[in-house]
LOBA-259342 format. One line per field, with one value per residue (C-alpha): residue number from 1; chain; x, y, z. Coordinates in steps of 0.02 Angstrom, whole numbers, plus 50000, padded with zeros to 5 digits. Layout:
REM residues N
pos c(NUM|...) .
unit c(A|...) .
c1 c(X|...) .
c2 c(Y|...) .
c3 c(Z|...) .
REM end
This chain:
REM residues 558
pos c(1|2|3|4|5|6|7|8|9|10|11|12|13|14|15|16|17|18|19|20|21|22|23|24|25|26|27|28|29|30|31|32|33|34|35|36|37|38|39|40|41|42|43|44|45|46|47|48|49|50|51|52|53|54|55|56|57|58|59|60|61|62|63|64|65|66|67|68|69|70|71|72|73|74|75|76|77|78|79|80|81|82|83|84|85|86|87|88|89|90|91|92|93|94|95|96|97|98|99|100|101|102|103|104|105|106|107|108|109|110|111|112|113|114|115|116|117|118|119|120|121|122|123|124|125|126|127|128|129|130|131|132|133|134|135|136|137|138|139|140|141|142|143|144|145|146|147|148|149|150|151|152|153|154|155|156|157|158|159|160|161|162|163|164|165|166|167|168|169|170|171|172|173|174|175|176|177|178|179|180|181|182|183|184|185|186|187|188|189|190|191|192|193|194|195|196|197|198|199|200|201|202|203|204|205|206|207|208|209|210|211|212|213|214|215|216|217|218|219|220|221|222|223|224|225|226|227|228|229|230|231|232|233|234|235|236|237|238|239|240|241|242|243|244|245|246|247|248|249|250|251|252|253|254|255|256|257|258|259|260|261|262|263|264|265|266|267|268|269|270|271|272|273|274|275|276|277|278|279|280|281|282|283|284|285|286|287|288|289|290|291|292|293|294|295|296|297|298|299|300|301|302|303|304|305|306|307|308|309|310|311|312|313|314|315|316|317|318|319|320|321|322|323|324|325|326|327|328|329|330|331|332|333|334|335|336|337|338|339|340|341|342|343|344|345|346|347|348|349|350|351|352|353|354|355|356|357|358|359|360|361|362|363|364|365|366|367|368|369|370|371|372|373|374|375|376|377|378|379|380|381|382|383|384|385|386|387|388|389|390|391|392|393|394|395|396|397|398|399|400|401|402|403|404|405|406|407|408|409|410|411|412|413|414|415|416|417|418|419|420|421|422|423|424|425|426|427|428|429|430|431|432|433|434|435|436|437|438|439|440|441|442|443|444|445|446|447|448|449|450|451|452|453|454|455|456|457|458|459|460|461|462|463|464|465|466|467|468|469|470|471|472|473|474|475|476|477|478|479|480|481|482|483|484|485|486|487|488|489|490|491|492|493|494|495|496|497|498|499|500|501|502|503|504|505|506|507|508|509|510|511|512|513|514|515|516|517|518|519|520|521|522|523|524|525|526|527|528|529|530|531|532|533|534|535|536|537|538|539|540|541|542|543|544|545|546|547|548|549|550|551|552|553|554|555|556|557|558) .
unit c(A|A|A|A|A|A|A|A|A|A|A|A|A|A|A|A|A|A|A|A|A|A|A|A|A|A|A|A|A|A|A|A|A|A|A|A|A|A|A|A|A|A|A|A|A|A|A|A|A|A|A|A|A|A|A|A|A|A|A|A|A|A|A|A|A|A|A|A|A|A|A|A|A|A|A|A|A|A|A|A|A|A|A|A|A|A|A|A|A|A|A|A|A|A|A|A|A|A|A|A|A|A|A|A|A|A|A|A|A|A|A|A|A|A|A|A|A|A|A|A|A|A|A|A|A|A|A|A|A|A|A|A|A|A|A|A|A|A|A|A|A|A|A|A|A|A|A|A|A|A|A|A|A|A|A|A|A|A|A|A|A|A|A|A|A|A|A|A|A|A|A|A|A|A|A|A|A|A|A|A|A|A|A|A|A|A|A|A|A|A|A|A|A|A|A|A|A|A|A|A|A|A|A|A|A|A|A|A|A|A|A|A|A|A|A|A|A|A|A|A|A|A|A|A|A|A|A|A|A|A|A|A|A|A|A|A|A|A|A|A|A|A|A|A|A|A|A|A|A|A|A|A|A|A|A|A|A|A|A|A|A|A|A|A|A|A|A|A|A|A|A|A|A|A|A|A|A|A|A|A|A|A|A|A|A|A|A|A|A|A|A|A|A|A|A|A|A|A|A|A|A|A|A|A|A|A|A|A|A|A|A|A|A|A|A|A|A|A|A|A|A|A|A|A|A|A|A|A|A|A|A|A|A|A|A|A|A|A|A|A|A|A|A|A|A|A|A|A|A|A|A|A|A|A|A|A|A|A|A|A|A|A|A|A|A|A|A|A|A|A|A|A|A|A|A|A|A|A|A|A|A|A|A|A|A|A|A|A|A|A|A|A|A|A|A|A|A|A|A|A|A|A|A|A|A|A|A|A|A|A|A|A|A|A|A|A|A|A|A|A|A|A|A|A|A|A|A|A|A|A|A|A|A|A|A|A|A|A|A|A|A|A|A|A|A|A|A|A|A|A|A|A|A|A|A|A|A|A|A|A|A|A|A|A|A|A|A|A|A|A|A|A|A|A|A|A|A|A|A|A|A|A|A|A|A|A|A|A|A|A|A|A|A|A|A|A|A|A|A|A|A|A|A|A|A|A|A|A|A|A|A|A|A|A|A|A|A|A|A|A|A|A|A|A|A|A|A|A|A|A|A|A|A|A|A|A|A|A|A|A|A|A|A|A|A|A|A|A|A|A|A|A|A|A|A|A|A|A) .
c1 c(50000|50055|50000|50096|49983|50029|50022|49863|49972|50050|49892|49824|49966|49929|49764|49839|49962|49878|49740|49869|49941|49785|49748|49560|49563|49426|49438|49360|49536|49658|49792|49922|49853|49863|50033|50082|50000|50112|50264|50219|50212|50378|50472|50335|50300|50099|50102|49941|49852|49831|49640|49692|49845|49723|49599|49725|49754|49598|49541|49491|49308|49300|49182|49324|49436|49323|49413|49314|49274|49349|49525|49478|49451|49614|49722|49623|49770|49862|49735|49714|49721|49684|49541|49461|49307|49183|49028|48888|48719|48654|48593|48561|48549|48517|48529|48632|48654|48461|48499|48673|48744|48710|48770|48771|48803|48866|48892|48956|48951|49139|49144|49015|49093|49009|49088|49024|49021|48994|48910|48901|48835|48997|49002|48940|48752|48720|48547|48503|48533|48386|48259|48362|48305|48395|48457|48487|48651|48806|48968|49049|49221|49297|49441|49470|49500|49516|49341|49296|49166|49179|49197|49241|49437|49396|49251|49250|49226|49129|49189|49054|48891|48824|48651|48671|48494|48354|48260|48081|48114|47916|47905|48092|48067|48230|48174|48181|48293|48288|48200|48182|48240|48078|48026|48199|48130|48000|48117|48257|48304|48337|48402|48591|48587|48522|48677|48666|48629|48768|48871|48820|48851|49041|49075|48990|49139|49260|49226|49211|49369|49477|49391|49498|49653|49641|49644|49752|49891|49868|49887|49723|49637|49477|49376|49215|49081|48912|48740|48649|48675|48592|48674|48584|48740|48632|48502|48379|48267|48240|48320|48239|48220|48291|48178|48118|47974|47850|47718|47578|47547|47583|47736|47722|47813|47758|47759|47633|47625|47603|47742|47894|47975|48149|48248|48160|48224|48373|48486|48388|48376|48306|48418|48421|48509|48640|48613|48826|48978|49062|49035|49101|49260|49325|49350|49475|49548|49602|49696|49737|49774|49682|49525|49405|49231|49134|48952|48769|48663|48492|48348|48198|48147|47983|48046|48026|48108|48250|48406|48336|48361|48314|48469|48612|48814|48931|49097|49160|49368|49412|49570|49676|49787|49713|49606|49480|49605|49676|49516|49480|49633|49590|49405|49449|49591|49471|49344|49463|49554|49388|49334|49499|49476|49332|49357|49532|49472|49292|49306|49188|49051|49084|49040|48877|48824|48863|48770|48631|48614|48641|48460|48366|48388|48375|48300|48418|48302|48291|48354|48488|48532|48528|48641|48762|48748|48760|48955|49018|49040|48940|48804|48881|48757|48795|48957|48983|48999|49164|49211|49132|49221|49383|49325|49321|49491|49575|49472|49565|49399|49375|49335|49218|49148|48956|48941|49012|48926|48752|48829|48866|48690|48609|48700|48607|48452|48469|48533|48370|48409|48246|48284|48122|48179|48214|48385|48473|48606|48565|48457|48497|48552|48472|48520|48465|48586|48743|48716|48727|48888|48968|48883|48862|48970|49117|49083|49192|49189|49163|49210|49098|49152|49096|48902|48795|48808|48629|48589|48747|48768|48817|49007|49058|49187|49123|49228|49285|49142|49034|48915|48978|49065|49213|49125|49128|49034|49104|48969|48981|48886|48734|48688|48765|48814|48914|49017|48994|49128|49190|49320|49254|49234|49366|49350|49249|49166|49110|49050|48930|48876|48821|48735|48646|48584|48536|48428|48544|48574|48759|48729|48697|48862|48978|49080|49118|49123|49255|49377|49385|49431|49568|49695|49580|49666|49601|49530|49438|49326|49170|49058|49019|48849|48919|48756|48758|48960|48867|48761|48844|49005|48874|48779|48611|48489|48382|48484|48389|48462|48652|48612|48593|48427|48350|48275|48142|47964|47842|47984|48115|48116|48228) .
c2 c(50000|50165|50224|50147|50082|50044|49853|49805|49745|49897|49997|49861|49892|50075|50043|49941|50030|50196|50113|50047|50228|50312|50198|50138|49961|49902|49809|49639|49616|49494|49556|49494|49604|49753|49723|49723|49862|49939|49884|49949|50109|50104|50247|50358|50532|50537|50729|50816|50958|51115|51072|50905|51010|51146|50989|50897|51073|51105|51046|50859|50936|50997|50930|50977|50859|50710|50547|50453|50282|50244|50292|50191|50007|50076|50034|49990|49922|50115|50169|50064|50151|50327|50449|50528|50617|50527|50602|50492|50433|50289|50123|50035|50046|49905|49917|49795|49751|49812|49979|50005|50021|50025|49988|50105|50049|50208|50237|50412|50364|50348|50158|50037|49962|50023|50075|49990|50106|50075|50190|50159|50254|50339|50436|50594|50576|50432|50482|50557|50380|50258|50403|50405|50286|50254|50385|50502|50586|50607|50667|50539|50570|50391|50287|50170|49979|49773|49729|49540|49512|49421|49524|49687|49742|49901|49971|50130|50152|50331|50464|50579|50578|50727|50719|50833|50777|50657|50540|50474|50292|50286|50389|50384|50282|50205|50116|49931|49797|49732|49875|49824|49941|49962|50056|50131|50223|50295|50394|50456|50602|50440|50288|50358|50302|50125|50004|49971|50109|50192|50053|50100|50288|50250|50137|50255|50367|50250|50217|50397|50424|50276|50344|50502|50401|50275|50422|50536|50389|50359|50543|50587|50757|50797|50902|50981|50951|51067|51029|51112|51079|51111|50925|50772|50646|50488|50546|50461|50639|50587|50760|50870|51042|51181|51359|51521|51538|51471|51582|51469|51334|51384|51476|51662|51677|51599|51597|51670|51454|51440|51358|51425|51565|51504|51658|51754|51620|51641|51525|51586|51419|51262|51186|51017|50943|50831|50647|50629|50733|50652|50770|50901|50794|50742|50926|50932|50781|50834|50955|50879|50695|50596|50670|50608|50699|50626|50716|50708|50675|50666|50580|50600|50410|50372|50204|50146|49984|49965|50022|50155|50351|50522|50587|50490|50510|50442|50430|50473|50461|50488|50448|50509|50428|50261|50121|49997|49881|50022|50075|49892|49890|50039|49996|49815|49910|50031|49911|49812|49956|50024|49862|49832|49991|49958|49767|49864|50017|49957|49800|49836|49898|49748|49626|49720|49719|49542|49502|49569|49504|49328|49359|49411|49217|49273|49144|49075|49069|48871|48897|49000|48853|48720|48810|48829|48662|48605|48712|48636|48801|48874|49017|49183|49228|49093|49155|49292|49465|49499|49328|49376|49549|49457|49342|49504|49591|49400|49353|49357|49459|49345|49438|49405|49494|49532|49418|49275|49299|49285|49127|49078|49120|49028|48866|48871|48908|48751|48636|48699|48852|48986|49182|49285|49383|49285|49295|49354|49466|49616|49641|49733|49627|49606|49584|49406|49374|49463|49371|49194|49244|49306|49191|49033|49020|49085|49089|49269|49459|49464|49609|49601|49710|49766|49790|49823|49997|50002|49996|50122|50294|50425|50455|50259|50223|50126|49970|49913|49787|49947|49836|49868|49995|49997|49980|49896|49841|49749|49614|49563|49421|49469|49619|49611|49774|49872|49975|50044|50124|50125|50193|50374|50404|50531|50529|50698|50623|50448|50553|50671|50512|50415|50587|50596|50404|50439|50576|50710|50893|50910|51091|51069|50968|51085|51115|50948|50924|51040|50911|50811|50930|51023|50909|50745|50624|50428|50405|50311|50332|50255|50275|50197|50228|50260|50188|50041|50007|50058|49918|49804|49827|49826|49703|49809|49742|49919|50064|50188|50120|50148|50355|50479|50571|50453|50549|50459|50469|50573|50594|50727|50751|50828) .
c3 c(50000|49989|50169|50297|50436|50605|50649|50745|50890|50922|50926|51051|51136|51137|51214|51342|51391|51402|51486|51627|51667|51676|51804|51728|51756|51852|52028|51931|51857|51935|52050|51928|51790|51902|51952|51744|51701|51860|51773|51638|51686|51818|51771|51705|51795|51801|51809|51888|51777|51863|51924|52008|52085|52148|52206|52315|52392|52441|52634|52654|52695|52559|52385|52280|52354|52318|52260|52114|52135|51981|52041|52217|52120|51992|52133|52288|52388|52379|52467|52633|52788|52710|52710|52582|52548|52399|52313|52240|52234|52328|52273|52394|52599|52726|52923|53017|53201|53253|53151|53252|53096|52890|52740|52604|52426|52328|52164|52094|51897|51875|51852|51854|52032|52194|52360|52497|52629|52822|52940|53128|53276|53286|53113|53111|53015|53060|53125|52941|52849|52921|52807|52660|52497|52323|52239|52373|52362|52499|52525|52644|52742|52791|52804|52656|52737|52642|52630|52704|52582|52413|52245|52328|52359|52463|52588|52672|52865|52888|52995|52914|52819|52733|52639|52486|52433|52474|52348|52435|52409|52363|52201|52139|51993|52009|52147|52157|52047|51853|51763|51570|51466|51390|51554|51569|51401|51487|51611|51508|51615|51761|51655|51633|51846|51793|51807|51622|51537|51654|51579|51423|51419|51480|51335|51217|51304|51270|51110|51056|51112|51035|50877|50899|50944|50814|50654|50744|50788|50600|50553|50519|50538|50614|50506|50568|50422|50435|50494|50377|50204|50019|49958|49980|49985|49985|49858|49948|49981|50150|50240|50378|50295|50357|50331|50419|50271|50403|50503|50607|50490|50317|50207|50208|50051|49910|49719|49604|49559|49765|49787|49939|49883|49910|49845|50012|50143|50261|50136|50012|49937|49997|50174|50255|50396|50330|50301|50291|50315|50169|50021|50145|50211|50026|49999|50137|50071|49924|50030|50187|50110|50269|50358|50443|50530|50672|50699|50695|50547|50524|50428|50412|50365|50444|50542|50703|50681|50797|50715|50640|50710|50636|50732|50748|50733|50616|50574|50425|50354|50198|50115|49955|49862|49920|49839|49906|49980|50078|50133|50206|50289|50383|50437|50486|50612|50647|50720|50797|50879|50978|51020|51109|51194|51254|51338|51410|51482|51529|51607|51733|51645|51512|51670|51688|51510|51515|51647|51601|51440|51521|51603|51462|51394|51225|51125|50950|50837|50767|50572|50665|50769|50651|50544|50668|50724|50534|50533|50719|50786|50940|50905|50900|51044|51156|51172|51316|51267|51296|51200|51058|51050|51076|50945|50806|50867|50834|50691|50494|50408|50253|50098|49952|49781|49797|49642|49746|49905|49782|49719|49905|49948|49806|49858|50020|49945|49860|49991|50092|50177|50193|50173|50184|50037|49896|49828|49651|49564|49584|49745|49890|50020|50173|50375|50335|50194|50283|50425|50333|50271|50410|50531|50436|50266|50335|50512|50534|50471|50313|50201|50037|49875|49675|49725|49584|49533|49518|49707|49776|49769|49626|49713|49712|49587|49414|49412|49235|49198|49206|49310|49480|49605|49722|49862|50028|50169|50329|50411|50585|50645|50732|50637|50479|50407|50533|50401|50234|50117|49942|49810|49756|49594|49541|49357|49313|49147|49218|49384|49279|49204|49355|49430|49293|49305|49481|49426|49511|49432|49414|49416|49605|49643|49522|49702|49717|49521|49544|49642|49499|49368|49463|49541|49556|49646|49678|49859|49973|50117|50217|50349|50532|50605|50793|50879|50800|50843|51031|51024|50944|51082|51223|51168|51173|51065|51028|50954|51053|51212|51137|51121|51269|51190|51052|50925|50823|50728|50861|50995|51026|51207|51307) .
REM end
């Protein structure tokens, strides 16, 4: 290739190691582990930034010298014998010893672990705790000690309680164990305290953030694409329109044919929100060589199915100077590289995700498990979460032609197998179709490439069969489709031609028309939908559960 790429094992190392010195790995990890990631850092100065200098200044009273959670199950054994102040929220409380004492189960959103706090008669506020319920929230002053009890390095022996504010254990919704998520949709302003989506929100973190690492450890730059837009990159016509023409219910300006006066508008044209940064980041790849924009886009596609949005985020690199294979190369150490960062830095929260998915018993559908039965190899879902993560950073992604994975399809078809949608050259494949190629036929990701050019986009470039396009998409099993990408088209004539085929004005794209006539350049590019790499690293089933505010058909709360 002509981009050198850094080795997945030395950006898993990068993960690892970074992970290690910042001190995030959780109190489920052996003691061995903990003392390796020390090592690894021996000989490292972990400086303070000016806030945490100012913090550890300030009086042990006082909230700003609160210690996180997070940092007390990073190294619990540091802190034995000391005292230190900790802010949270409570999740549970029980009395002990005919109410001569209580134990407080606090949580402050850091980590998915809990402190385990005790509070005896001699602690001052300890007559305040008996009326307090979940989700009430203290400050507690005590002296960090070895916990006794099973599964939890570290408890905290109060010196002083302070009730920052009460939650009436009746009418906190919270209250109580096992909420579905279902109901946890009902109380969005309360579910980021539930223990999973809590669990959720700090991968989301994670993952966001390894995102940045992985493109700028490859030399990417970040490029901030706009919102509003008068391009429809998809050309599906499913965009949220942007205008000020309205007054009450109807346009105020209109044309003596009654249609919106455009011309008197604030863009004084017709506006969307965008439906993709890409249009926007090739332009600063033709400058900048590797970009890449991570943002919110919207549709307006009337679905309520669940993996569909109207507002969601995606991420978007594009390349120049590099060609399909390239551009697979970088997605399949993409994926890899966030997943790792997530089972390193989140090992906690991973045992809570996994958990909970172990009680939902989530039936395998039967054609699902006879096939899987049929290749000798174990259900992708009855693996454990974090095993089948670990199962994508090791796996080889096998690659195939669109035409072949038909061919592969249309072999099952005839040895028995039942797809919902029947199956030939040229369709649009469906969840069902990735999924038996990833899950059954070659039982790994799987990369498929040269679609039909008849069902991609206008940009993708025209391969020389004049049938298909450069393009890509990377299956997972379980979902199928996780990423989509492709060559771009960077040959001005062929690109009029194929705008014109998808019923596009090339009048309207003359700015990015303009790319290819002036210094055009081949390059490569595609897109991750970040809520569905959310779900599918958490293991959430419903993509409205893997985004803070979900924004779909009749709801835009908050």
């Amino acid at each position: 290739m002509s981009r050198s790429l850094k080795s997945i094992d030395a950006l898993m190392a990068e993960v690892e190691n970074a992970a290690a010195c910042r001190g995030t790995s959780s109190s489920s990890s052996s003691s061995s582990s903990s003392s390796s990631s020390s090592a690894s850092c021996a000989g490292k100065t972990q400086h303070r930034s000016p806030v945490q200098e100012e913090a550890a200044a300030a009086p042990l009273g006082s909230l700003r010298r609160r210690t996180t959670i997070a940092i007390l199950m990073a190294a619990p054994s540091t802190f034995y014998g000391k005292t230190v102040g900790v802010g949270g929220w409570i999740r549970t409380v029980r009395a002990g010893g005919g109410n001569k004492f209580f134990f407080v189960k606090l949580y402050d959103g850091t980590t998915a672990d809990e402190l385990q706090v005790i509070v005896d008669s001699s602690a001052k506020g300890f007559h305040q705790i008996e009326k307090l319920g979940n989700g009430s929230s203290l400050f507690v002053i005590g002296e960090i000690v070895q916990s006794p009890a099973k599964g939890q390095p570290i408890e905290m022996k109060a010196h002083e309680v302070r009730i920052l504010g009460e939650s009436d254990p009746v009418s906190y919704p919270l209250a109580g164990k096992n909420h579905t998520l279902e109901y946890l949709r009902t109380i969005q302003h309360f579910r980021p305290r539930s223990m999973v989506l809590g669990a959720v929100s700090r991968i989301r973190n994670t993952l966001a953030f390894a995102t940045h690492e992985f493109f700028q450890n490859e030399g990417f730059q970040y490029v901030h694409t706009p919102l509003i837009t008068c391009s429809d990159c998809e050309g599906a016509g499913e965009m949220f329109q942007v205008t000020t023409l309205i007054k009450g219910d109807e346009f105020h300006s209109k044309t003596l044919q009654g249609k919106p006066d455009y011309a008197k508008d604030f863009f004084k044209k017709p506006a969307f929100l965008t439906v993709s940064g890409q249009l926007n980041a090739e332009i600063y790849a033709t400058a900048l060589a590797s970009v890449y924009t991570f943002g919110p886009t919207f549709r307006a596609e009337p679905s309520m199915t669940r993996r569909h949005l109207s507002e969601f985020w995606m991420i978007e690199p594009e390349i120049a100077f590099a060609d399909l294979q390239e551009n697979m190369c970088i997605a399949e150490n993409f994926l890899k590289y966030v997943m790792n960062a997530a089972l390193t830095r989140n090992p906690a929260d991973m045992q809570v995700l996994e958990k909970f998915e172990a009680q939902q018993h989530t039936e395998i559908p039967e054609e699902e498990k006879k096939a899987a039965e049929r290749s000798g190899q174990p259900h992708w879902r009855s693996l454990p979460l974090r095993q089948r993560l670990q199962n994508i950073i090791n796996a080889k992604f096998a690659r195939v032609t669109y035409t072949e994975g038909i061919a592969i399809l249309e072999k099952a078809v005839a040895a028995g197998h039942q797809f919902e949608v029947p199956v030939s050259w040229g369709m649009d494949m469906g969840s069902e179709h990735e999924r038996y190629l990833c899950e059954v036929h070659f039982r790994a990701p799987t990369i498929v490439i040269n679609y039909p050019k008849a069902i991609k986009a206008f940009y993708m470039r025209e391969n020389d069969d004049k049938k298909t396009v450069a393009a890509m998409d990377i299956l997972v099993p379980g979902v199928g489709e996780i990423i989509g990408g492709s060559q771009r088209e960077e040959r001005y004539d062929v690109l009029v031609s194929r705008m014109i085929e998808s019923k596009l004005n090339p009048e309207d794209y003359s700015w990015y028309l303009d790319l290819m006539k002036y210094g055009t350049v081949p390059h490569s590019g595609f897109g991750a939908g970040f809520e569905r790499l959310v779900c599918y690293t958490t293991g959430i089933d419903h993509i409205r559960d893997a985004i803070p505010f979900p924004r779909y058909p009749g709801h835009a709360d908050f």
